[in-house]
C-alpha positions in Angstrom: -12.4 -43.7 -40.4 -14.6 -45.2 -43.5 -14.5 -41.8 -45.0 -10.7 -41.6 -45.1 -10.6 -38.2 -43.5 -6.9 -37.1 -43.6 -7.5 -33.1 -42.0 -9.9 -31.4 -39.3 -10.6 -27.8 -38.8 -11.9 -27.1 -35.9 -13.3 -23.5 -35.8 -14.0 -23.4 -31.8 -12.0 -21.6 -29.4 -10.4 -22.4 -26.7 -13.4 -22.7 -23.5 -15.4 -25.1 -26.1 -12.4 -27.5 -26.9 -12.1 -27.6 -22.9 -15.4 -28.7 -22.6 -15.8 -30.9 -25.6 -12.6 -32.0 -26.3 -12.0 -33.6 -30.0 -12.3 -37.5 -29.4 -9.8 -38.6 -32.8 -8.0 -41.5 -30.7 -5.6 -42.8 -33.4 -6.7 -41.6 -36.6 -4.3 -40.9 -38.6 -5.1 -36.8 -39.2 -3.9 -32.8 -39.6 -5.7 -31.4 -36.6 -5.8 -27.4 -37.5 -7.2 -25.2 -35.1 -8.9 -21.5 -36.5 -11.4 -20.4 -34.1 -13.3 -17.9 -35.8 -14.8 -15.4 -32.8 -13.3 -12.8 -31.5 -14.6 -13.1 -27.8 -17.1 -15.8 -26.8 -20.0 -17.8 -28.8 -21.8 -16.7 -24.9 -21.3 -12.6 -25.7 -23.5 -13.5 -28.6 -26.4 -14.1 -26.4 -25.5 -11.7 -23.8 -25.7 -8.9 -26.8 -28.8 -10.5 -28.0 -27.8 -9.9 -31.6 -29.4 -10.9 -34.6 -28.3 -14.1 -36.4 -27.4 -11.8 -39.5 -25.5 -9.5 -37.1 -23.3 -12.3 -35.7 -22.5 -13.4 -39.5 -21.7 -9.5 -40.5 -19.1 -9.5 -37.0 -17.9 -12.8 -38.2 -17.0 -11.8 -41.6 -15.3 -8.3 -40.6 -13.7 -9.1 -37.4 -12.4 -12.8 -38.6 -11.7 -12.6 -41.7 -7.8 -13.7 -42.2 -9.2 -16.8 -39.7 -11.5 -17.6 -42.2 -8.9 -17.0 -44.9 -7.1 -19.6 -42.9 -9.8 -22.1 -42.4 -10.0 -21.9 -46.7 -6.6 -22.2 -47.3 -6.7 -25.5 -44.7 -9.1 -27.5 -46.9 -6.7 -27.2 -49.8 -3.7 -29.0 -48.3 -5.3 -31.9 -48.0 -8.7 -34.0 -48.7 -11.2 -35.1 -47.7 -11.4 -32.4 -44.9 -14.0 -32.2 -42.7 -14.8 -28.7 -40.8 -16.5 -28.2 -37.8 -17.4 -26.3 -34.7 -19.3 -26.6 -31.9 -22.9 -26.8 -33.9 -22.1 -26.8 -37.5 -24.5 -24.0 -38.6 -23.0 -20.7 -37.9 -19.0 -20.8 -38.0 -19.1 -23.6 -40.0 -21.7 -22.5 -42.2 -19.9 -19.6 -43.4 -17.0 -20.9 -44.0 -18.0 -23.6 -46.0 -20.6 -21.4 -48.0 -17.7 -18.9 -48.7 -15.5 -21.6 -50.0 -18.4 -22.9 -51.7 -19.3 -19.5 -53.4 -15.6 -18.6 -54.3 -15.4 -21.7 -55.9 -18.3 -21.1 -58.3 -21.3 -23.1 -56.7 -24.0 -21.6 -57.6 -25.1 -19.3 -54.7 -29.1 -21.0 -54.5 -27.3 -24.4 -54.1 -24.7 -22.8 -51.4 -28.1 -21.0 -49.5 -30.1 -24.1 -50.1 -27.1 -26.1 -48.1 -26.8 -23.6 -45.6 -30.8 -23.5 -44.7 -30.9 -27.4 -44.9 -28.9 -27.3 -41.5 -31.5 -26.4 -39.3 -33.6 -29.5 -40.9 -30.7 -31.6 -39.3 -30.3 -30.3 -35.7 -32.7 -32.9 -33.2 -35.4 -31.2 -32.4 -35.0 -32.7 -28.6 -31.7 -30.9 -28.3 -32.8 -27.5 -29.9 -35.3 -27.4 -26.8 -32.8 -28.4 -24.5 -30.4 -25.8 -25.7 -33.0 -23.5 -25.8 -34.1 -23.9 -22.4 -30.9 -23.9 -20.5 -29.9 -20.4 -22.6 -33.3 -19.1 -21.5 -32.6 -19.3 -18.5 -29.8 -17.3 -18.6 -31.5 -15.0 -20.9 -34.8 -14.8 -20.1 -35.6 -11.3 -22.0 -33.2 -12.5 -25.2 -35.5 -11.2 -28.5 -32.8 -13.8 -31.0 -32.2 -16.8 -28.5 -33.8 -19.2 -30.7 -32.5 -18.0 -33.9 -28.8 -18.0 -32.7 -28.8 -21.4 -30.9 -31.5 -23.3 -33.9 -32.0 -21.7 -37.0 -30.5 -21.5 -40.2 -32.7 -19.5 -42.5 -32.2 -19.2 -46.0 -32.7 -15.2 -45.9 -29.8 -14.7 -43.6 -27.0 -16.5 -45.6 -28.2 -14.9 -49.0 -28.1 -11.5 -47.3 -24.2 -12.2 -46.3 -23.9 -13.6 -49.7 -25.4 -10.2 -51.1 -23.7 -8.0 -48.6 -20.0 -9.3 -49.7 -21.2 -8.7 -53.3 -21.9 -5.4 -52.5 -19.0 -4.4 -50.5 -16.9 -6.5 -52.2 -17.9 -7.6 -56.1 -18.2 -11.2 -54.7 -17.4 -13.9 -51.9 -14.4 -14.9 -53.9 -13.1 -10.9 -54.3 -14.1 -10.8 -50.4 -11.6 -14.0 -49.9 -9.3 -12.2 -52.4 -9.6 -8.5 -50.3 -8.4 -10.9 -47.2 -5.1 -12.9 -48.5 -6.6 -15.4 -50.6 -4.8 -15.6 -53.9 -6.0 -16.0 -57.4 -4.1 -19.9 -57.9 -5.8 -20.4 -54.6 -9.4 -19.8 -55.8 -8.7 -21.8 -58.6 -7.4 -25.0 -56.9 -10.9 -24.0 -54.6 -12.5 -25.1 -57.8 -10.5 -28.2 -58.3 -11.1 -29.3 -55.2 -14.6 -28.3 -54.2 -16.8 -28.4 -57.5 -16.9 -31.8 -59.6 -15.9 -31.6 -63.3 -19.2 -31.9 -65.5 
């Protein structure tokens, strides 16, 4: 409440709000709900996919959600956007909005990769563990459920430049209008 949060966007779907329902009690907030994967977070352990792999599906396969998720912190401030973690979904999002609105991409990577600094290290082995077991012969387990490596964000980063000419044109490609990208900036970057 001390932070005066006025909107939520919560990027998980459906099973993970079952299980971990938002607790907002009487806060005064805009709930939105945008969850991001097509399928479960789960197939992405059954596939055993890379960490980069699971960004590339989330950028081509949920992209107007994203758009959405975008569009949500502009109507109003402070926002705070979430999922289940806060490293992958999240992650994304908030480095596209970051990117589109002109941060610097080292400063959006450098965010991104400071994540995996923040997740307790007592419940990336419990995580860890308990997917194990489920996966015993999983080659990315710990990548998917722990890490946050710079290389794999700038590689998204470069990928949408080159498929794209930039996050921003890869928001643009996607629904995102110009005034929008600009009222990005107002919101998101700090005048010098």
């Amino acid at each position: 409440d001390g932070l005066g949060i006025r909107r939520i966007i919560d990027l998980r779907d459906d099973d993970e709000l079952r299980h971990a329902p938002s607790r907002t009690g009487d806060l005064a907030l805009t709930t939105q709900r945008v969850p991001l994967f097509l399928g479960s977070v789960a197939s992405f352990f059954e596939r055993d996919i890379s960490l980069a792999e699971m960004y590339r599906t989330l950028v081509d396969d949920s992209a107007t959600a994203v758009v959405a998720a975008i569009r949500g912190v502009l109507e109003e401030q402070p926002v705070l956007v979430h999922c289940t973690v806060g490293k992958d979904r999240t992650g994304v999002t908030v480095a596209l909005a970051l990117a589109a609105a002109g941060v610097d991409e080292d400063a959006v990577v450098a965010d991104y990769a400071r994540t995996e600094t923040l997740l307790p290290e007592s419940r990336n082995r419990q995580v860890t563990r308990w997917l194990r077991s489920m996966h015993p012969e999983a080659v990315h387990l710990e990548e998917l459920a722990s890490r946050s490596p710079a290389s794999v964000m700038r590689a998204l980063l470069d990928d949408l430049t080159s498929r794209f000419g930039s996050p921003a044109d890869y928001l643009r490609a996607h629904g995102l209008a110009e005034d929008e990208i600009v009222e990005l900036r107002r919101v998101l970057v700090a005048a010098d």
